[in-house]
C-alpha positions as CSV (number, residue, x, y, z in Angstrom):
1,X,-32.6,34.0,-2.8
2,X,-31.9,37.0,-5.3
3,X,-29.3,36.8,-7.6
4,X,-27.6,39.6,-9.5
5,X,-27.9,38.9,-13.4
6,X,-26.6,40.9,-16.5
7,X,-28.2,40.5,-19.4
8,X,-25.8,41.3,-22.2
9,X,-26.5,44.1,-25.3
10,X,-27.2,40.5,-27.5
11,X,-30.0,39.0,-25.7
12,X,-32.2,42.2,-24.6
13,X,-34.9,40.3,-26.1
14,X,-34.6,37.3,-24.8
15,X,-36.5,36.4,-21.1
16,X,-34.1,35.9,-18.1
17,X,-34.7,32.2,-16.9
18,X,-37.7,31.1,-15.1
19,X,-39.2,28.3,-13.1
20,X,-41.8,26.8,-15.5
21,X,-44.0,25.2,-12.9
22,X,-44.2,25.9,-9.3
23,X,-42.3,22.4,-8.5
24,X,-39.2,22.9,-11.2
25,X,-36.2,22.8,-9.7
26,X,-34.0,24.2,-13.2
27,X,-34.4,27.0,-14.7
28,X,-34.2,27.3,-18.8
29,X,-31.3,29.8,-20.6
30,X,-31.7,30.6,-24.3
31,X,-29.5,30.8,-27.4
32,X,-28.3,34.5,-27.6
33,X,-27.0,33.5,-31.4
34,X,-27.2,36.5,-33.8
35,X,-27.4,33.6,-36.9
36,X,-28.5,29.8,-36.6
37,X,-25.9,27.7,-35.4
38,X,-26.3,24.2,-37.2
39,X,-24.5,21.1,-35.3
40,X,-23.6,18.1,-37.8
41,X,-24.2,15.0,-36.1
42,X,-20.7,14.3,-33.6
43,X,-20.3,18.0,-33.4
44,X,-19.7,20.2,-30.3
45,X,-20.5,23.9,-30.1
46,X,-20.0,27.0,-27.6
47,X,-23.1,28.5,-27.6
48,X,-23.6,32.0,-25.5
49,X,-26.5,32.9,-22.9
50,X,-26.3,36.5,-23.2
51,X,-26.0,36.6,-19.5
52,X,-23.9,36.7,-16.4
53,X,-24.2,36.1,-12.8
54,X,-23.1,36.2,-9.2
55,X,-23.7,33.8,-7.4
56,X,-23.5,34.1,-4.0
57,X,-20.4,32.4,-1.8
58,X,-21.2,28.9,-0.8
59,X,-23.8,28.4,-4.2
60,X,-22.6,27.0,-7.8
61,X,-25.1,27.3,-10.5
62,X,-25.0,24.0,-12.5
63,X,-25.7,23.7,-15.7
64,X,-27.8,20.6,-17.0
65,X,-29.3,19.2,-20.5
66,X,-32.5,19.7,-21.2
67,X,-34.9,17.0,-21.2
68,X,-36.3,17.1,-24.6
69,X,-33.8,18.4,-26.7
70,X,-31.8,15.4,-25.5
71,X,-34.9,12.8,-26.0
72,X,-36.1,14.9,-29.4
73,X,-33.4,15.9,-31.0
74,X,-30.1,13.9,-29.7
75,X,-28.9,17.2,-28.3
76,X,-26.8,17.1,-24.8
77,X,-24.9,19.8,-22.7
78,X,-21.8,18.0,-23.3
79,X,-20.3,18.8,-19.2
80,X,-23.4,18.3,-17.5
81,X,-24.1,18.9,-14.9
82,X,-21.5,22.3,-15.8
83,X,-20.4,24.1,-12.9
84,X,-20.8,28.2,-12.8
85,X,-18.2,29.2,-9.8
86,X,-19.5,32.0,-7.6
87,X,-16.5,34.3,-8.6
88,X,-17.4,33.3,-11.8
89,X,-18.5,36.6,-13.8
90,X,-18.1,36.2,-17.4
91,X,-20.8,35.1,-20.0
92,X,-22.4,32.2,-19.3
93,X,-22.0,29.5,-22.3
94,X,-23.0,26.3,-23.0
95,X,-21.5,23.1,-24.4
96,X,-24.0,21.6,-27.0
97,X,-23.1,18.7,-28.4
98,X,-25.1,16.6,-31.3
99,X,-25.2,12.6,-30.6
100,X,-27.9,12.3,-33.4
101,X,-27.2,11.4,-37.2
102,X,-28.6,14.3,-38.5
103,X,-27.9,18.2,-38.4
104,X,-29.5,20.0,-35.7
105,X,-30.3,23.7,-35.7
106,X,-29.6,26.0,-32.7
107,X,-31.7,29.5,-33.1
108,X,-31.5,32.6,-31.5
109,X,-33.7,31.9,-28.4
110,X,-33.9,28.5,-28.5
111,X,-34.0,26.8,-25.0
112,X,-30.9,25.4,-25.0
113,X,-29.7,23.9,-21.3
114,X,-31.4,24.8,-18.0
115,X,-29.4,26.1,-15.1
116,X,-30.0,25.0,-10.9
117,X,-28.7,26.8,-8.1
118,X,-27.0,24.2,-5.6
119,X,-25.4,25.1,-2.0
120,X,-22.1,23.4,-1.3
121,X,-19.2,22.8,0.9
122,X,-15.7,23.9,1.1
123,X,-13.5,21.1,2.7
124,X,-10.8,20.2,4.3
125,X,-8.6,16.9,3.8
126,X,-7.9,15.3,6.5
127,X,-4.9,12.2,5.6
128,X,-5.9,8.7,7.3
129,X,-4.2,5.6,7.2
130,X,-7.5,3.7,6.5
131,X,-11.1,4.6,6.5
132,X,-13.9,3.4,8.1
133,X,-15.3,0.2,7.2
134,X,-18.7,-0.3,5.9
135,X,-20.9,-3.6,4.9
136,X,-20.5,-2.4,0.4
137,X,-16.8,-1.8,1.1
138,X,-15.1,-1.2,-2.5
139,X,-18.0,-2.8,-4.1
140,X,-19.3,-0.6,-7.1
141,X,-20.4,-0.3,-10.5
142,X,-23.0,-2.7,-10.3
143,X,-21.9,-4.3,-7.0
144,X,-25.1,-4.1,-5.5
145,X,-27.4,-5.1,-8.5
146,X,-29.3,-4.2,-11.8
147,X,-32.5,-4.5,-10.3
């Protein structure tokens, strides 16, 4: 699939995301900050891409945490996974958010949130009385086990 991509006048020097191993399914996006953005522990930030897409009808382009930054350094994509619409054109940002205790510094072309390109489905509704019954039933949260 090939996607059309703008890379905005603030990130000409950063790389356009890439699939770091033949069997990666996300690929990473980078901070397209001019200065360092610092994020005090609890805080949430907006932090730019430097790009924008179109993704083709019937796609979203989600957009997931990263790994490591999560495991290393407390920092999450805060709506993840983050859903880019296909008539979505505007700059792609991301919602960092800090669960550590400490400050944590976001600098220009750091890898900040990694993006996947999903197919879905438009639906229909269609109003029953009752649905179909199954052996879980309502059962959830836990209803089937820990183990």
């Amino acid at each position: 699939m090939i996607i059309p991509i703008i890379r905005h006048p603030h990130a000409t020097d950063l790389p356009l995301p890439s699939f770091a191993t033949d069997g990666a399914a996300g690929m990473d996006v980078y901070a397209a900050v001019d200065l360092p953005i610092t994020l005090g522990s609890g805080q949430v930030a907006m932090v730019p891409t430097g790009l924008s897409v179109a993704i083709p009808r019937g796609f979203e382009m989600q957009v997931r945490s990263r790994s490591g930054l999560a495991a290393k350094q407390g920092v999450f994509a805060l709506n993840s996974p983050g859903t880019i619409d296909s008539d979505y054109r505007g700059e792609i940002q991301v919602i960092l958010a800090n669960f550590s205790k400490v400050d944590v510094v976001i600098e220009r072309g750091t890898r900040i949130a990694q993006i996947v390109v999903a197919r879905h489905e438009h639906v229909e509704w269609n109003l029953v009385e009752q649905l179909t019954e199954t052996v879980r039933g309502e059962g959830g949260f836990g209803s089937t086990g820990v183990r």
